[in-house]
C-alpha positions in Angstrom: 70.0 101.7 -70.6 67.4 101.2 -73.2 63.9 101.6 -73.2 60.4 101.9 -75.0 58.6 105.1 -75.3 55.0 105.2 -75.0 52.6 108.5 -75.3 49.2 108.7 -74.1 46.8 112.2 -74.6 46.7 112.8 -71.1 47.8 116.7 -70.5 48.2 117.0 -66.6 47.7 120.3 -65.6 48.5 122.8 -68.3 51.9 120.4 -69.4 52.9 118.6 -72.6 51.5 114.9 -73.4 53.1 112.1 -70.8 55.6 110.0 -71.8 56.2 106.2 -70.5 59.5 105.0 -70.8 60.1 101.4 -69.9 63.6 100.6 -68.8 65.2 96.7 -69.4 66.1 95.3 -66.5 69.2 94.1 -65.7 68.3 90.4 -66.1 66.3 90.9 -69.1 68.3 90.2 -72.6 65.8 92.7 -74.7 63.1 95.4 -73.2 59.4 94.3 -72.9 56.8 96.3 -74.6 54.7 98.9 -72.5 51.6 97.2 -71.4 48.2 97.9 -71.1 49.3 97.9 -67.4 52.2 99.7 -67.7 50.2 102.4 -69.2 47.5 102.5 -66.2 50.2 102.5 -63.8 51.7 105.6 -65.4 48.2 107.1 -65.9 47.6 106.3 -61.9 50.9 108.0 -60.9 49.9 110.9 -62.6 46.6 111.3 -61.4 47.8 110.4 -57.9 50.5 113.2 -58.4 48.2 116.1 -59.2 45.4 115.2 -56.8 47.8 115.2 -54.6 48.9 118.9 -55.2 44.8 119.9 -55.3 44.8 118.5 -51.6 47.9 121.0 -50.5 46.6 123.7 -51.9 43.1 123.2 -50.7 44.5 122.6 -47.4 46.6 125.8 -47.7 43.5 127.6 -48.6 41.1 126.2 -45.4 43.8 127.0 -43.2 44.0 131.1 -44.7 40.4 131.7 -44.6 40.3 130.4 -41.3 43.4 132.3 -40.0 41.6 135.1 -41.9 37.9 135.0 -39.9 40.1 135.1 -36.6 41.4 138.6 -37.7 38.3 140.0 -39.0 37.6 143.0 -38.2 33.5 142.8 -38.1 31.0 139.7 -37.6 30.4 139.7 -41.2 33.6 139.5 -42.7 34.6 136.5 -40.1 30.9 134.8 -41.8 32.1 135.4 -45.5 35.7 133.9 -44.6 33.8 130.6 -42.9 31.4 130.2 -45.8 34.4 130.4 -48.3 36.0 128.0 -45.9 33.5 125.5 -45.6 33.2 125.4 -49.3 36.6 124.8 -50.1 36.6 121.7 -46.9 34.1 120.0 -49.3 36.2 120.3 -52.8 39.1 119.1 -50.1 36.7 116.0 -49.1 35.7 115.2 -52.7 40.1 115.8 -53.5 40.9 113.5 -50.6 38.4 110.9 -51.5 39.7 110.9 -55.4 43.1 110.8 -53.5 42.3 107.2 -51.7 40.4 105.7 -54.7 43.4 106.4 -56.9 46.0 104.7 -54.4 44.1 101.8 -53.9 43.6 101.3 -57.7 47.4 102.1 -57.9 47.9 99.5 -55.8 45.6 96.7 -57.7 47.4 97.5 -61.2 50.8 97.3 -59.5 49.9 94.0 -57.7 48.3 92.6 -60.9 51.9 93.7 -62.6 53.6 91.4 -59.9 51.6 88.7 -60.2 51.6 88.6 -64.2 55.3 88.8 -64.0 55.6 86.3 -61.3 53.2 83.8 -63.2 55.3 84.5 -66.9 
């Protein structure tokens, strides 16, 4: 099948530039060109994909400084684990709240996709 490529600066993480690669349908005689949309979509994926990974890993890391109060061995190592821990429970809230806002603006550019292609 045959596509358009589109490249955009965004680096994710420590990787190369993103790539967009449209792919013709099998009802389409000729491929579209990547839209302003298609690009945001891609962008949104992205984001959604590595805020998504920033929430594991927080979680990850809530759950081992809690796990690691409980085996303290003295009242103020259990205190420096829980202060770690509530630090890194508010970079998870501000991760999970990134998280939602990019779904639901996922969700707009895909349904403004549909509708443009159902109204063309």
């Amino acid at each position: 099948s045959s596509g358009i490529n589109a490249e955009w600066p965004l680096r994710p993480g420590y990787g190369d530039p993103v790539s967009l690669v449209k792919v013709k349908a099998a009802n389409e005689k000729t491929v579209s060109d990547i839209s302003q949309i298609d690009i945001a979509i891609g962008k949104a994926k992205m984001t959604k994909s590595i805020l998504s990974t920033q929430v594991k890993e927080l979680s990850t890391k809530v759950n081992e400084l809690l796990s690691a109060a409980r085996k303290a061995k003295n009242k103020n190592e259990a205190l420096s684990h829980l202060r770690r821990k509530k630090l890194y429970e508010r970079s998870l809230l501000k991760r999970e709240g990134a998280l939602n806002n990019t779904e639901s603006l996922l969700l707009q550019l895909q349904e403004s996709q549909h509708n443009k292609t159902v109204l063309s």
